[in-house]
C-alpha positions in Angstrom: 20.5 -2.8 10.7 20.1 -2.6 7.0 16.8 -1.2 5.9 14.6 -3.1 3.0 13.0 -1.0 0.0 9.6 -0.7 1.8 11.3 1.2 4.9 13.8 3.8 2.5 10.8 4.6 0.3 9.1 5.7 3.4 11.9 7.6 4.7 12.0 9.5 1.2 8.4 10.0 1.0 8.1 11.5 4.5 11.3 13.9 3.8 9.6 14.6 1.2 6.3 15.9 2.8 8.7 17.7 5.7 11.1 19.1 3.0 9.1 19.9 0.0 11.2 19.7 -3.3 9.9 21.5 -6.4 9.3 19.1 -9.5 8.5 16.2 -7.2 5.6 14.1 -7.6 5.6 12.8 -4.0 5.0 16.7 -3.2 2.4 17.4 -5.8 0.3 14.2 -4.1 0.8 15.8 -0.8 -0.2 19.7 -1.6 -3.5 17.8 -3.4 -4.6 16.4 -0.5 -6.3 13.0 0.9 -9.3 13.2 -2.0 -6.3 12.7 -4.8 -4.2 10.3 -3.1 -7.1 8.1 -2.5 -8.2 8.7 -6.4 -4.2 7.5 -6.7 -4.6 4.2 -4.6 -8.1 3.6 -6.4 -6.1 3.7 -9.4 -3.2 2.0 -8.5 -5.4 -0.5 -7.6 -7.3 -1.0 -10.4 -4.3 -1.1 -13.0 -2.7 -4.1 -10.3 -6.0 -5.9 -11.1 -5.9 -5.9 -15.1 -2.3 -6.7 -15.3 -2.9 -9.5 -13.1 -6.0 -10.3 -15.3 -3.3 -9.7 -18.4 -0.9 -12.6 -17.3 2.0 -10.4 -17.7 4.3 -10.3 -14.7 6.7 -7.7 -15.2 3.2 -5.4 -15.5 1.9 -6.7 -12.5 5.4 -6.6 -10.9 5.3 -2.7 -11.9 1.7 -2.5 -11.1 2.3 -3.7 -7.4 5.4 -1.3 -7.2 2.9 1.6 -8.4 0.0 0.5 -5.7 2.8 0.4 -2.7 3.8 3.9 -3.5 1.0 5.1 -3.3 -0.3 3.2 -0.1 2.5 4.4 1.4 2.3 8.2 0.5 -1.4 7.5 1.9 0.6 6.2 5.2 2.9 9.0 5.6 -0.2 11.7 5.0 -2.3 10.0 7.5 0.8 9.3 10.1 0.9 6.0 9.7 4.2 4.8 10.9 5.3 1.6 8.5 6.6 -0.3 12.0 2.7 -0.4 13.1 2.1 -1.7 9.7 4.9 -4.1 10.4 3.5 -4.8 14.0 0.3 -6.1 12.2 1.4 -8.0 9.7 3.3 -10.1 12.2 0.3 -10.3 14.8 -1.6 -11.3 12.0 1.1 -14.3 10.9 1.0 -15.9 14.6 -2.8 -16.3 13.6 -1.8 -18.6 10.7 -3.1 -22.0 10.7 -6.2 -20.9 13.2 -8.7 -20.2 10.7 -12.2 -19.9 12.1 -14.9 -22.4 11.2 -16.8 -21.7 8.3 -20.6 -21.6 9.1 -22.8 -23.6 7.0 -26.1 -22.9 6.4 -28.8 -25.5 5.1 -29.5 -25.0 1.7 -32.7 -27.5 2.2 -34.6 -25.6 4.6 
């Protein structure tokens, strides 16, 4: 079975953190630790934001790319495996369609 982008990039980030390379970037995040991955998400996530705000797809495109990276460097450093990310996702798509009442409150009271 052919595996989509998402699955090799975490295949090459966690060689990466079992077969340290010099010069790589993946490497440098991990021998930095949790506190600068997160500080990399936070980031990652901001910059998503503006370009969005910007209107400029191929930045937000780029921005996404960035954010994903970085999750998933985050995913490989906490053990994370991507298929219980996967197994989520899809327990979370059966729920489609069954969206809880909203509760309204009396704004006259």
């Amino acid at each position: 079975m052919e595996q989509n982008p998402l699955q090799s990039l975490y295949q090459v980030v966690q060689d990466r953190q079992k077969n340290p390379a010099e010069g790589s970037y993946t490497c440098y995040l991990f021998s930095q630790g949790l506190d600068k991955i997160l500080k990399k998400c936070g980031e990652e996530c901001a910059e998503t934001i503006i370009a969005a705000k910007n209107g400029v797809r191929v930045d937000t495109e780029n921005e996404i790319c960035d954010l994903l990276y970085h999750l998933t460097v985050l995913m490989v450093q906490q053990q994370i495996p991507l298929e219980d990310i996967f197994a989520i996702l899809e327990e979370r798509s059966q729920k489609i369609g069954n969206l809880k009442k909203q509760h309204q409150s009396d704004h006259n009271s």
